[in-house]
Each structure stands twice: as C-alpha cells, then as structure tokens.
C-alpha positions as semicolon CSV with decimal commas, in nm:
position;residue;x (nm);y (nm);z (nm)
1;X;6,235;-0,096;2,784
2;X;6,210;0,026;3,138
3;X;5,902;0,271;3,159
4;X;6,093;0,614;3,210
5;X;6,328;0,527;2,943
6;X;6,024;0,452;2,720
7;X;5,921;0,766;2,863
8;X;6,207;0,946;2,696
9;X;6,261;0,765;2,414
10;X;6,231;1,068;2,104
11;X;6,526;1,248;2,276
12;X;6,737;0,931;2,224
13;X;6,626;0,822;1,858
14;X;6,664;1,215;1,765
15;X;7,011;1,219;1,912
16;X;7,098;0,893;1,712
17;X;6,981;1,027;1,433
18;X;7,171;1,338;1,439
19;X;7,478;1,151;1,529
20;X;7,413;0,910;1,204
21;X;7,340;1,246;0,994
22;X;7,706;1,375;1,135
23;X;7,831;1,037;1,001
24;X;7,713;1,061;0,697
25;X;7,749;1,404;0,594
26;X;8,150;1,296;0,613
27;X;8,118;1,011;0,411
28;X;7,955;1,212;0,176
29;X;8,210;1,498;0,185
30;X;8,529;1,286;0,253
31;X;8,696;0,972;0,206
32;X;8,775;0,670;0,416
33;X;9,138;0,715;0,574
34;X;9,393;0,398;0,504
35;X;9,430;0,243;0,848
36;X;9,759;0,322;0,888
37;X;9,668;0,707;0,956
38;X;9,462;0,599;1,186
39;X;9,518;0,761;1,559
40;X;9,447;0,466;1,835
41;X;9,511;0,710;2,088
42;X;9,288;0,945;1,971
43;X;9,016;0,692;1,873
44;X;9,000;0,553;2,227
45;X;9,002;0,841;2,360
46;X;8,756;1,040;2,168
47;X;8,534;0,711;2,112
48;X;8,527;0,578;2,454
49;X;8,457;0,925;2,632
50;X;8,135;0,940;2,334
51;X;8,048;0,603;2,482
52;X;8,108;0,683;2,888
53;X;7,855;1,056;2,767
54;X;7,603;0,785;2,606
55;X;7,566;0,563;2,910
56;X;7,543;0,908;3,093
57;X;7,240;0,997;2,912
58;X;7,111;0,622;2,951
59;X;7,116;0,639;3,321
60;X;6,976;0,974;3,367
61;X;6,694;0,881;3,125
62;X;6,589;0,589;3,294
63;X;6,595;0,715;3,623
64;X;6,463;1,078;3,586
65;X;6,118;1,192;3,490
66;X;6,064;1,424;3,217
67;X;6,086;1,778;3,330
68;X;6,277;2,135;3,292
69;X;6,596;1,950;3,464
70;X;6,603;1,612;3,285
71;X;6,602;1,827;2,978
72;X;6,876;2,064;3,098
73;X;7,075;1,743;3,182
74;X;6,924;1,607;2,878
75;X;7,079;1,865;2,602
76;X;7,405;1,940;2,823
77;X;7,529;1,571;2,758
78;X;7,378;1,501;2,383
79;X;7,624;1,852;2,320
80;X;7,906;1,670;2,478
81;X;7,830;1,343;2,292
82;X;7,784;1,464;1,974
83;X;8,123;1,608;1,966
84;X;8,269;1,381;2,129
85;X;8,139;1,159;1,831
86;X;8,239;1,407;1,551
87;X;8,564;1,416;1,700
88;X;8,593;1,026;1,651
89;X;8,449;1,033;1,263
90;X;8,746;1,262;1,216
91;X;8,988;1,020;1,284
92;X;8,857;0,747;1,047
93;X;8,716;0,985;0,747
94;X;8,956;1,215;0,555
95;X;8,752;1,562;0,437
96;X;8,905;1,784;0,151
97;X;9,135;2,066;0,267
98;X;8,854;2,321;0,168
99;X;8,588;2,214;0,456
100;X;8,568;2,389;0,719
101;X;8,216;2,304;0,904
102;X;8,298;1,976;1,064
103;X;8,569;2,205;1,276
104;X;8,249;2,391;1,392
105;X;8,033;2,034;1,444
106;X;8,334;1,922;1,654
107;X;8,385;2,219;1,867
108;X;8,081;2,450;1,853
109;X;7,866;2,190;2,017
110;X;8,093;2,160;2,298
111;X;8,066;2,470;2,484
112;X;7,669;2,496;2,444
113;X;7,663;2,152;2,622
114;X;7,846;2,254;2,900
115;X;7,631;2,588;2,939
116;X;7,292;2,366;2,949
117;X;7,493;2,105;3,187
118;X;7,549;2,398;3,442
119;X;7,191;2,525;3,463
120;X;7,101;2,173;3,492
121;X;7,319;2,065;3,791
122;X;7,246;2,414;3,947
123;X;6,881;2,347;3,913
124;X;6,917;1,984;4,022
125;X;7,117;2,126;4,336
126;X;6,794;2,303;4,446
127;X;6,574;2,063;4,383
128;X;6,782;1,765;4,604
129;X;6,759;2,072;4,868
130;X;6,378;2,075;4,849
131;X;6,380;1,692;4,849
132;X;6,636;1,675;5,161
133;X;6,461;1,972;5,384
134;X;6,146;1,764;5,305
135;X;6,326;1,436;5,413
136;X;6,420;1,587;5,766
137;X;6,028;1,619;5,888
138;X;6,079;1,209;5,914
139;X;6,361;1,241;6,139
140;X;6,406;1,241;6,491
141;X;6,693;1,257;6,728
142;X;6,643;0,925;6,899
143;X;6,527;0,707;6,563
144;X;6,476;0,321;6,610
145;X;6,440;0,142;6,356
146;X;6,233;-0,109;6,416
147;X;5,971;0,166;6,537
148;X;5,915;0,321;6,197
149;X;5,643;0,169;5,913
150;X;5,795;-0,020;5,626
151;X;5,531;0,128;5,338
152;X;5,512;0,442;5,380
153;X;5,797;0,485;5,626
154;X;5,719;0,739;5,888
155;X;5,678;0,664;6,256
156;X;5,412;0,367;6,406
157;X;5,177;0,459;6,668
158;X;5,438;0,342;6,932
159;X;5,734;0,602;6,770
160;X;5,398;0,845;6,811
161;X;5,348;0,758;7,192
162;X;5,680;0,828;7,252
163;X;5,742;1,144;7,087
164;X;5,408;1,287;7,261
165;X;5,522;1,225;7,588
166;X;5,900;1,401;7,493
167;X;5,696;1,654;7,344
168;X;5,451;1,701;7,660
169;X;5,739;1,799;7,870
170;X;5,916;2,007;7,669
171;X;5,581;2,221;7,629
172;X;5,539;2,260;7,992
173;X;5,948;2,298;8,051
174;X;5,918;2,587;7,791
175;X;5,549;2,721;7,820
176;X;5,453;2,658;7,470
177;X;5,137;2,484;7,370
178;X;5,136;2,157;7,203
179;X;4,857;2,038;6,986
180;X;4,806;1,772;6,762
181;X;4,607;1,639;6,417
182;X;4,465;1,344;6,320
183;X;4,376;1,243;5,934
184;X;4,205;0,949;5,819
185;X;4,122;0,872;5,471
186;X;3,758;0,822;5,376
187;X;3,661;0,506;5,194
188;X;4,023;0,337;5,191
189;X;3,900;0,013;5,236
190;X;3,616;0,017;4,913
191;X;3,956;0,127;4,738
192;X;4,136;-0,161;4,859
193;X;3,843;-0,373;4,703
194;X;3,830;-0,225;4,386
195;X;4,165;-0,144;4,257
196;X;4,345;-0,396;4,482
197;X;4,579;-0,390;4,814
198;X;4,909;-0,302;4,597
199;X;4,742;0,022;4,472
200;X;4,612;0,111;4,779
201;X;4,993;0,093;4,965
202;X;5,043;0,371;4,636
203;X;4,800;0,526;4,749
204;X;4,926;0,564;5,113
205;X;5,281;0,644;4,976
206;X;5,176;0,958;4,790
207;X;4,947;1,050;5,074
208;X;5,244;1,057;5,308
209;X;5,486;1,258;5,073
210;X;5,192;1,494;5,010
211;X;5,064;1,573;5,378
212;X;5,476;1,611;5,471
213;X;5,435;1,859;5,215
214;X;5,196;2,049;5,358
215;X;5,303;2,067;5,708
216;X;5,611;2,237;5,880
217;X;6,008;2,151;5,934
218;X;5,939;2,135;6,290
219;X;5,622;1,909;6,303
220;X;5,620;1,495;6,309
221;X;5,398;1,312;6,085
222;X;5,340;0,894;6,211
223;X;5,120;0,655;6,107
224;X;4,881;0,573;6,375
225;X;4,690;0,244;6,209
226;X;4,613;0,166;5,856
227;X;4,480;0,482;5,664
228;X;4,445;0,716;6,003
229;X;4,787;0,989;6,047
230;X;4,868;1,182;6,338
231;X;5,078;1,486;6,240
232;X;5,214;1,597;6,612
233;X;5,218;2,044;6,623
234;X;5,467;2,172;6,861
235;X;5,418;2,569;6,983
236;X;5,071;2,556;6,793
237;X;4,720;2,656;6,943
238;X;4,436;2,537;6,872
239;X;4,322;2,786;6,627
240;X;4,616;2,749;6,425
241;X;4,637;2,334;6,495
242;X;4,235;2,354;6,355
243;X;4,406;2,595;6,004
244;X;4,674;2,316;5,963
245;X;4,442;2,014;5,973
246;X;4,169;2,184;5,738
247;X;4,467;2,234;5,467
248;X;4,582;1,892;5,521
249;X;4,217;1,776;5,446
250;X;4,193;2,033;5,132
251;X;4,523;1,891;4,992
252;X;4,390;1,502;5,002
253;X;4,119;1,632;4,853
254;X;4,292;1,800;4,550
255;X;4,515;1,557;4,545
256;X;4,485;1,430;4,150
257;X;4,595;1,073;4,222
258;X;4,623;0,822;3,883
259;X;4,590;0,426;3,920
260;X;4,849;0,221;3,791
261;X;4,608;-0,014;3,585
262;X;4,386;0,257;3,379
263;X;4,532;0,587;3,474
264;X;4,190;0,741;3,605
265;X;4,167;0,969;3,912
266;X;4,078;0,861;4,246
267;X;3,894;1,082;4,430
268;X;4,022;1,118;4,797
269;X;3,880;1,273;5,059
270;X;3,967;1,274;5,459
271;X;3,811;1,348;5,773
272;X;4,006;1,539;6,010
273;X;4,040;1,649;6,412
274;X;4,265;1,856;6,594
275;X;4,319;1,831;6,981
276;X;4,498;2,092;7,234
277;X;4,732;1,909;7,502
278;X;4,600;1,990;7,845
279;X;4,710;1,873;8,179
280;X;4,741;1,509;8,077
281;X;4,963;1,227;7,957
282;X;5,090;1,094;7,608
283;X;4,752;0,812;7,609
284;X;4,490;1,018;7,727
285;X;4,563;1,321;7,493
286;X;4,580;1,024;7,228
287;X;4,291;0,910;7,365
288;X;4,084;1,270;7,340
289;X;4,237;1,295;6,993
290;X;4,100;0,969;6,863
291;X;3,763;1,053;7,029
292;X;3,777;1,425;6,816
293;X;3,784;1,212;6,484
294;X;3,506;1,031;6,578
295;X;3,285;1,346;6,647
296;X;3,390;1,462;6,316
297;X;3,284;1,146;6,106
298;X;2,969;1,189;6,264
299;X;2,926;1,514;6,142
300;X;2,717;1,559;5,836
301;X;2,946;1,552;5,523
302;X;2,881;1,919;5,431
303;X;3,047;2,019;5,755
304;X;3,362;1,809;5,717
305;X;3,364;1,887;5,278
C-alpha cells in the first residue's frame, strides 16, 4: 500500500464499513427484489457514479497528506459515495411500505457532502495560491533550462552570475541598493556520511522550500555549490540584507527535519554573510561575498549561534 494511502487508511475501512452496515441494515429490513424489477439504468447509473466517488477518494488519499483539507475533501466525497451507494441497494433490495429511513440515508447524506466538498475546494484554492506565489520566487524572465539545478531546482552559480550583473544595472539605472546573502549549511558533509548521499539531497530539498519561505516575492534564491545558497536582495541595505540573512540562519536552525530511515531529528545549523554591492562587477561582488562567509566561519560559534 503506497505510504500516504497507508497513511489514511481508518477513513477508508470506516467508510467501508459504514457502507456494509447500509447494506445490511436493508437486508435485514427488506427482501431481495426478483431480477426482473430490476432498473439497469438506474443501477449503472447510481453504481458506477458510487464507483467513479470511490476512485475519487482513492486518488486524493494517496496523493494528499493528512490535514484540515484532505479531511474536508475527505468527508465531502464519503457523503456523496455513501448515497450514491444507498441509492444502488435500493434498486436490488425491496423494503416494506412502512420504512421510511433509507429515504433519509439516500438523500440526507447528499447535501452535507457537498457542504464539506465546498469548504474543501475553497480551502484547497488558497492553499495552491500559497504554493504558486511561493513557486514564482524560482522564476525569472529569461529562464534557461539547462542553467537551473536538477535536485533542488533553483538557479546554478552561472544562472546567479548572470542575474547579478542584470541586477547591478538596474540598481544603478534606478538608484536602489542591491545586496546580497550567502548560506551554507554546517556539517553537510558528516551528514552525508552518516545517513547517506540520498538523505542528504532530502535534506537540501526541504532546505530550499524552507529558505524560499522565508525570503521575499521579489528576491532570487540559486544554488551556488553543494550545500552553500546565495539568496540575491534587490532595493535592500545592508542593515536590512544583515535582518534577512540572520532569519534565514534562525529558520535552518528550527528547522525540525526527520530522516527517512529512523525518523529522528537532524539538527541543522548554517553560517551566514551578507554583502552590499558597491562600485563593482557581478565576480568581484561574488567574490567579496564568498570572502564575508569565510570571516564568519571563523568567528567563534557563539557569535554566528
């Protein structure tokens, strides 16, 4: 069973189980109809749309995470199933003319699941926004493909070089300052040894999605080499360029990464520099910037905690 399915797995054995209770509590009640009463038309209908609603649920369970939404989604369609499937019973079991709740398990469901379907796909709506004005930090105007990294994928150091110089000119064309951050994870090659190359690529894929996160639609996050990031900080100073490095280095370090294998937190921490473009070109304020981190890993390790 794929793991998010597994993951979910009570919500579909409690919805089979109240769709087998359904069953049953007919049988109990009614009779078996003679075939000839029976309504094709009605049971493909009413059967296959129960079956389309159960593959719905299959798919968002295995590809969702548990959460508010999934269970929004969740509940919406296991409303719409099981009437769906109540509708179907009725056209194979005959119930004396005195019953009246399977009229209320047939339609009463119905509306409820719609209701929770709504505030699902509202909620869902927002949260693809999120996703999607999170998604736009990695883009640029002038995107190559072949100059963006496969792991993570943000911009290489040559994607970098060229966006520096771009930006250079457009701070001096406009009189803005430009300023940018560097952030290299401490340790990332004992992790590598330890837990293994695979979990440290995890590693660097949650790093990325959490430092573009933490900075702002307008700035550009690459990765320079290996574990090291330069976030690039257009119409920033350097007090406020020195602010957005710090919270970059507080969020690694909160950052409550799990391994794969045992589930234990990694600690993560970062060292981190932040440069003001001066008079200069693209490779020596890359140059200044790279020279920045180094003053900072010499540093004693109260200063940079």
């Amino acid at each position: 069973m794929p793991p998010l399915l597994k993951l979910h797995a009570w919500k579909l054995a409690g919805l089979l189980l109240l769709a087998n209770l359904g069953l049953l509590a007919h049988l109990i009640a009614g009779s078996i109809k003679p075939t000839s009463l029976w309504n094709w038309t009605d049971i493909l209908g009413e059967g296959g749309s129960a079956l389309l609603v159960l593959l719905w649920i299959g798919l968002l369970l295995k590809s969702r995470p548990a959460g508010s939404v999934t269970n929004l989604l969740f509940f919406g369609l296991a409303c719409l199933f099981f009437s769906l499937w109540m509708d179907s019973v009725d056209e194979f079991v005959q119930l004396p003319a005195g019953v009246g709740w399977d009229k209320w398990l047939e339609s009463g469901p119905m509306p409820v699941g719609f209701v929770l379907m709504t505030l699902g796909i509202y909620h869902w709506h927002r949260e693809q926004l999120a996703i999607s004005a999170q998604m736009e930090k990695r883009e640029r105007l002038f995107r190559e493909h072949r100059l963006f990294d496969k792991l993570t994928p943000l911009g290489t150091a040559d994607y970098l070089r060229l966006q520096v110089q771009q930006a250079l000119q457009q701070s001096r064309e406009e009189g803005q300052p430009l300023a940018l951050a560097i952030l290299d994870l401490d340790g990332f090659g004992r992790l590598n040894r330890e837990h293994g190359h695979a979990e440290g690529d995890r590693v660097l894929q949650s790093l990325t999605q959490l430092l573009l996160l933490n900075l702002r639609r307008q700035d550009l996050l690459c990765r320079l080499a290996g574990d090291r990031f330069v976030a690039l900080l257009p119409a920033t100073g350097a007090q406020q360029a020195q602010q957005i490095a710090g919270e970059l280095q507080e969020a690694v370090r909160h950052l409550a990464y799990r391994s794969s294998r045992n589930g234990e937190r990694l600690r993560l921490s970062a060292c981190v520099a932040s440069v003001l473009a001066q008079d200069e070109d693209g490779e020596s304020l890359l140059r200044r910037l790279n020279l920045a981190l180094a003053h900072a890993k010499q540093a004693p390790a109260v200063k940079r905690a």
